[in-house]
N, C-alpha and C positions, 0 to 999 in steps of 0.2 A: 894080587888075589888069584887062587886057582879059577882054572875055568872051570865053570859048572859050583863053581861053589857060593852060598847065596847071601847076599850083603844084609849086613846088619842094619833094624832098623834103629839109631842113636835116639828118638825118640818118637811123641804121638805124631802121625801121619796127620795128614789137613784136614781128611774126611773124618777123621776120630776127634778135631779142634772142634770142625762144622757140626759134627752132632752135641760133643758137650756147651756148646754155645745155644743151639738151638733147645733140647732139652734142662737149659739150665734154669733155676727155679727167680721167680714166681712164672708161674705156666698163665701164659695168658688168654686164656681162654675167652670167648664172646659168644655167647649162648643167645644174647637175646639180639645180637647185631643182624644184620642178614648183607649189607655191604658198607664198603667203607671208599669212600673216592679224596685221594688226595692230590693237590694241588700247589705246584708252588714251581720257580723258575728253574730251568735246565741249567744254569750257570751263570754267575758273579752277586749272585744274591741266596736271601733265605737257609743262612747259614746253621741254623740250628734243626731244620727239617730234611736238610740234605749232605752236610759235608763229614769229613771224617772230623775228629775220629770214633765216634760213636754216633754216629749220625741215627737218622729214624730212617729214612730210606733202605740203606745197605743195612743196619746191624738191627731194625727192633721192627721191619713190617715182614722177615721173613722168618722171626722168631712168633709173630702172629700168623701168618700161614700156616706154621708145623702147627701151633696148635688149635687152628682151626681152616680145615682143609677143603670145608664146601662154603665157605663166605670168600663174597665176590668182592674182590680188591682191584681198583681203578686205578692208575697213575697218570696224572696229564702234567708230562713236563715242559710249560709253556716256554717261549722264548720274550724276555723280559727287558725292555730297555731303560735307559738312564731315567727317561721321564713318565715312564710310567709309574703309575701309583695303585698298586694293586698288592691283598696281602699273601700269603700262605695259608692255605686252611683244608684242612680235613672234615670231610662232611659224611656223619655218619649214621645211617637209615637201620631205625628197628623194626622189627619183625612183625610190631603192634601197628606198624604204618607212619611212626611221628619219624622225627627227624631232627639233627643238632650237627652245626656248625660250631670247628673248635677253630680258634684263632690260633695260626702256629707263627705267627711272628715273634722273633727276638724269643722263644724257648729253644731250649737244649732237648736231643730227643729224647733222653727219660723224663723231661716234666712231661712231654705229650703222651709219652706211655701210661705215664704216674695219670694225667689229667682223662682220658681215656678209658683207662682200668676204672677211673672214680665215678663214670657215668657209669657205667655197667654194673659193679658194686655187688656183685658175686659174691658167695657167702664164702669162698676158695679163696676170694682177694681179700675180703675183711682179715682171715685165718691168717692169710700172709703179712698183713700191714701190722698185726698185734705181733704174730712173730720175728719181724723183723725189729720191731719196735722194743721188745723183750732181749734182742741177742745184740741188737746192735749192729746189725749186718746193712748194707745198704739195701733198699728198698726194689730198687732196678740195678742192675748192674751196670758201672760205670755210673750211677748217682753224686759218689764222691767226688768229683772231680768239676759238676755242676754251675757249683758259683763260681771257681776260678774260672773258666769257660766262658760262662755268662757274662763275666765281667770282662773278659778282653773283647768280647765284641759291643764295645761303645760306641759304634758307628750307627748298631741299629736301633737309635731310640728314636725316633720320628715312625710311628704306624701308621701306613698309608689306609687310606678313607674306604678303599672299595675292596670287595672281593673280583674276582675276575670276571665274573659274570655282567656286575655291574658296571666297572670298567668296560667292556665290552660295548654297552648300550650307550655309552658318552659318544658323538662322532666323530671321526677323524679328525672333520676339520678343525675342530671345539679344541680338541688334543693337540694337535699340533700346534696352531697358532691361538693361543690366549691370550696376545694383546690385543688382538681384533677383537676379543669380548669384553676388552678391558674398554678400550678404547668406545666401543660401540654402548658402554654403560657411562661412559664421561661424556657423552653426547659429540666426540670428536670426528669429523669425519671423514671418512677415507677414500684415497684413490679410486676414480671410476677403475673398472676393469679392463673399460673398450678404452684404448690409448688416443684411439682416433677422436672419440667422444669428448677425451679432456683435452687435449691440440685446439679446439677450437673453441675461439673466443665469443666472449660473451654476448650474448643479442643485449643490444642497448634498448632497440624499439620492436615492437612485431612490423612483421612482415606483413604489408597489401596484400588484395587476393593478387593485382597484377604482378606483381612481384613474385608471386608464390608460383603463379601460371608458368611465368619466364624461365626460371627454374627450373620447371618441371621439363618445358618444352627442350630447352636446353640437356637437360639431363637425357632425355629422349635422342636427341641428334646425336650427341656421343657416345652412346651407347650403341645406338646403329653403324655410326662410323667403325667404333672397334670391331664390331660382327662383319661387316664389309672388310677392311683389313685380316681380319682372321681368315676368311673365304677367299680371300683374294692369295693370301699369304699359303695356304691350301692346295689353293688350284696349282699354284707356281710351282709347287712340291711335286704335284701328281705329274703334268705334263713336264716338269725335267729331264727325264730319261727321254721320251720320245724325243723333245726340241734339242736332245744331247745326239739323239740318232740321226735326223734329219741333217743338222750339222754337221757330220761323220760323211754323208751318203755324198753331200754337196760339195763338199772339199775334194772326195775322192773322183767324182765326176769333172772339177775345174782340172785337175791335173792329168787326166786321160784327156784334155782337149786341149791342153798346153802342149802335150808331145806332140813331134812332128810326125806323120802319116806313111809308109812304109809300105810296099808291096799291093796285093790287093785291094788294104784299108787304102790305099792313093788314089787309088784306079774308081773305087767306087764312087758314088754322089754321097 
């Protein structure tokens, strides 16, 4: 190609795909919404609110933002494990003050568009649904392909019990271990926690008061012993270096008196 000379574009650019995507019809407008907050796992779940290839996340909540540009749209993409039981849901706050929870488990993202648009019920969507219904066109784009879709994810037919919030409020510990509740409802019952407490065997008789005195007295002396040992064990630490000095000065003192006497040092007393 010459330089300076300007390459042809072979077809639409991405930003001319992005806008016929986004202004493609039905326009979904929400006039009486004022937010919408959706909810559902960051990854290996909730496959119809979030993955490709028509997903509701990437291809139909940012064709709801083009067309409606001052409603407040929330995403919390939680981190969702194996045992958790918590569902997918869009919860969506009107302008009158009420409020409505959509269940988005096990739907494809045009039902939730399609379920969505049907709460709102705009006289632009009635227009649309007769005309679509007249020309045979799909209703949401990518609609057609719907039940194939729906139907390969047979995995998700168990709905789990709670929304997130409510999961939430269950405790840890409840969640993690449920045979402790199992168990604690069969009237079975389980390990002390203190190891020491279960080590020791069973009182056949109670204990005398003198017995209990002896004990105690007992318990008393060893207890002091060990405090005497630790203080003793202490001091020995501290006074080391000195008794390691003193040592030093004494050794070097025997052997200036082991040598034999020379000169002046002879003559002296």
């Amino acid at each position: 190609m010459p330089r300076g000379a300007k390459r042809l574009s072979r077809g639409p650019s991405d930003l001319s795909r992005l806008v016929a995507h986004l202004k493609a019809p039905p326009k979904l407008s929400l006039p009486s919404i004022s937010s919408l907050r959706l909810t559902l796992a960051a990854r290996n779940d909730h496959f119809g609110a979030r993955r490709a290839p028509s997903h509701f996340l990437k291809e139909q909540l940012p064709r709801i933002r083009f067309a409606n540009p001052d409603l407040d749209i929330q995403v919390r993409k939680m981190t969702k494990g194996i045992e958790d039981e918590w569902r997918p849901e869009l919860e969506v706050s009107f302008r009158d003050g009420q409020t409505q929870t959509l269940n988005l488990h096990g739907k494809w993202s045009t039902a939730i568009v399609r379920e969505l648009m049907d709460s709102v019920a705009t006289p632009s969507w009635e227009r649309w649904k007769a005309e679509a219904a007249r020309t045979g066109v799909p209703l949401i784009p990518g609609a057609e392909h719907e039940p194939a879709v729906t139907g390969a994810r047979s995995e998700e037919t168990t709905e789990p019990r709670f929304s997130l919030d409510e999961w939430r409020q269950h405790s840890r510990k409840a969640r993690r271990r449920p045979e402790s509740r199992e168990a604690k409802a069969d009237g079975v019952q389980t390990k002390p926690k203190d190891s020491k407490l279960a080590a020791l065997p069973p009182q056949s008789e109670p204990l005398t008061e003198a017995e209990i005195l002896a004990q105690a007295e007992k318990a008393k002396e060893e207890g002091e012993a060990r405090k005497a040992a630790k203080k003793e064990a202490r001091r020995a630490r501290l006074d080391a270096p000195r008794l390691a000095e003193e040592e030093a000065e004494r050794r070097v003192a025997l052997e200036l008196l082991s040598k034999p006497r020379t000169g002046a040092a002879a003559v002296l007393p």
